[in-house]
N, C-alpha and C positions, 0 to 999 in steps of 0.2 A: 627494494628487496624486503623478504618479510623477515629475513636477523633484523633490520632498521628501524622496522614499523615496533611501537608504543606497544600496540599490541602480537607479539608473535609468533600469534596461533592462526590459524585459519580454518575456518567450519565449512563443512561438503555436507549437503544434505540430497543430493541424489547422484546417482549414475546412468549414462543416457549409453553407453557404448564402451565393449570393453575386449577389441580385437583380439590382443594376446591371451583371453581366455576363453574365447569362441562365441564370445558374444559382440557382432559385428555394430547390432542397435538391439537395444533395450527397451525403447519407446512401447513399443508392443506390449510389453511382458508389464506383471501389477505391481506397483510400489512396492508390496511384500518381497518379491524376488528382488527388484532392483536395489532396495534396501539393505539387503545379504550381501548382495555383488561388492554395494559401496563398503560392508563393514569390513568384509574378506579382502577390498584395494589398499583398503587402509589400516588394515593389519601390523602391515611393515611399513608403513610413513612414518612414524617416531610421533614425535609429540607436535609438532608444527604445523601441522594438519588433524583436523580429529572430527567425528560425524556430530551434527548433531541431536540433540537430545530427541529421543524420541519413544514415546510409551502408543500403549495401548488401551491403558487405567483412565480411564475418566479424573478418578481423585487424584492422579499422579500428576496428572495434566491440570485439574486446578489445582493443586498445591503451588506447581514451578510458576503459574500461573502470579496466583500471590505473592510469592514469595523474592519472584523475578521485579515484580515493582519499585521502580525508582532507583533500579541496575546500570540502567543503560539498555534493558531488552524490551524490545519494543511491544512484545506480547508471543503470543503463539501461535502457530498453525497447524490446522487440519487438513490433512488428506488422504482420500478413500484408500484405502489399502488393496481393494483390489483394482484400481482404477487405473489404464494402460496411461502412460505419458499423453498429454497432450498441450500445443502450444499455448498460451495462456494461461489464462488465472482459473484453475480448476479446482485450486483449494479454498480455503479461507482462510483469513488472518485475524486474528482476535488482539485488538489491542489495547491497553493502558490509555483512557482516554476519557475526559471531560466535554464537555459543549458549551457553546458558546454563542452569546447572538450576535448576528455581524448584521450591519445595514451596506445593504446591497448599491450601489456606485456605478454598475454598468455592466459588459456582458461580451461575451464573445459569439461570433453567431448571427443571428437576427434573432432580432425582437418577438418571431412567431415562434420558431425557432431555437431558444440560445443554448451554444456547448457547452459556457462554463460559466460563473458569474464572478464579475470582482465585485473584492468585499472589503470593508472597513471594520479590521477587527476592533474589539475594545480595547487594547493597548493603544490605537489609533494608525497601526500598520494594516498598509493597503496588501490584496494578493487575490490570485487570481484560483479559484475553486479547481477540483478537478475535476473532468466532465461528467456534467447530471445525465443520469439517467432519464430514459424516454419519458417515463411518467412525473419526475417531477420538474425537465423542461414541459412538461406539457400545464402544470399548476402554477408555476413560475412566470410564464407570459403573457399570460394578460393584466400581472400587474408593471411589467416593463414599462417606462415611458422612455424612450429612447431621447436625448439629444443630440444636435450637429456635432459633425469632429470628431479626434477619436484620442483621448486619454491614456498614458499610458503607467504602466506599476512601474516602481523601483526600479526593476530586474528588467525592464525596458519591453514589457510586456503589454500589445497592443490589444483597447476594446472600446466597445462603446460605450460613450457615457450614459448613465440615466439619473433620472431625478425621481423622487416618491419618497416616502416610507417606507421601502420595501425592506421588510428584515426577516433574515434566513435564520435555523439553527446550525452551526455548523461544528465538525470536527477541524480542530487547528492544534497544526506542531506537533502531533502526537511520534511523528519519526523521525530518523536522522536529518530529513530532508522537510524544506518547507512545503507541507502539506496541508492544503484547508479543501474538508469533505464536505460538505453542504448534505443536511442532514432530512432537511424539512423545511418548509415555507412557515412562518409565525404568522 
């Protein structure tokens, strides 16, 4: 229940459909409207609920930005204001983040191929990347050297082993969640 939770607020940052006030779907219509809808739903929610932050200032936007460092907020997001719903990642998210070089250990995928790469960070914790993009599995493969068998993380996560010097830069732990972005090939 959210009386329970540590924290017992909870943040809405859009509205997708809103029948009892003749909006059946919202998806269509541009963040700008659907953003009214959600301030005018949560009106009368009380305090347990509440929208989040959201400007249209650039400087407003870096200030929370700075200022949000070392909160617990992971960073901020951008999205077009006139741009209708749609599923996926259509915004961007700016985050509170360092890099790091991680030497690369093995791979998901194939070797011409790979979706993600596991990595050894420098703490000496293994983990497995999130999937690279086209172009930079396509710079990342030909220094693959694949071994037999197949290795797996911690978290019981299966890939192939490889051998080299292969070292990535990557984005690691930057969110709630373990997260390592592979940034560029070193």
């Amino acid at each position: 229940m959210l009386q329970d939770s540590a924290n017992s607020r909870a943040s809405a940052f859009d509205v997708l459909a809103h029948p009892a006030a003749g909006f059946p779907d919202l998806r269509p219509r541009p963040y700008v409207e659907r953003r009214q809808v959600l301030l005018d739903v949560l009106a009368d929610a009380g305090p347990s609920i509440v929208p989040v932050w959201s400007t249209t200032d650039l400087d407003e936007g870096l200030l929370w930005y700075a200022a949000l460092e070392g909160t617990g907020v992971e960073g901020i997001v951008a999205k077009p204001l006139r741009g209708a719903y749609k599923a996926g990642r259509v915004w961007a998210k700016i985050r509170h983040a360092d890099t790091v070089d991680a030497a690369v250990v093995g791979f998901t995928g194939s070797a011409r191929h790979p979706k993600a790469l596991a990595v050894r960070l420098p703490d000496g914790r293994g983990a497995l990347s999130q999937r690279l993009t086209t172009p930079l599995s396509s710079i990342v493969a030909p220094r693959l050297v694949p071994q037999a068998g197949r290795a797996f993380t911690k978290d019981g996560d299966s890939y192939t082993p490889a051998v080299g010097d292969v070292v990535v830069e990557v984005v690691a732990g930057t969110t709630r969640h373990a997260v390592v972005t592979v940034v560029r090939l070193r």
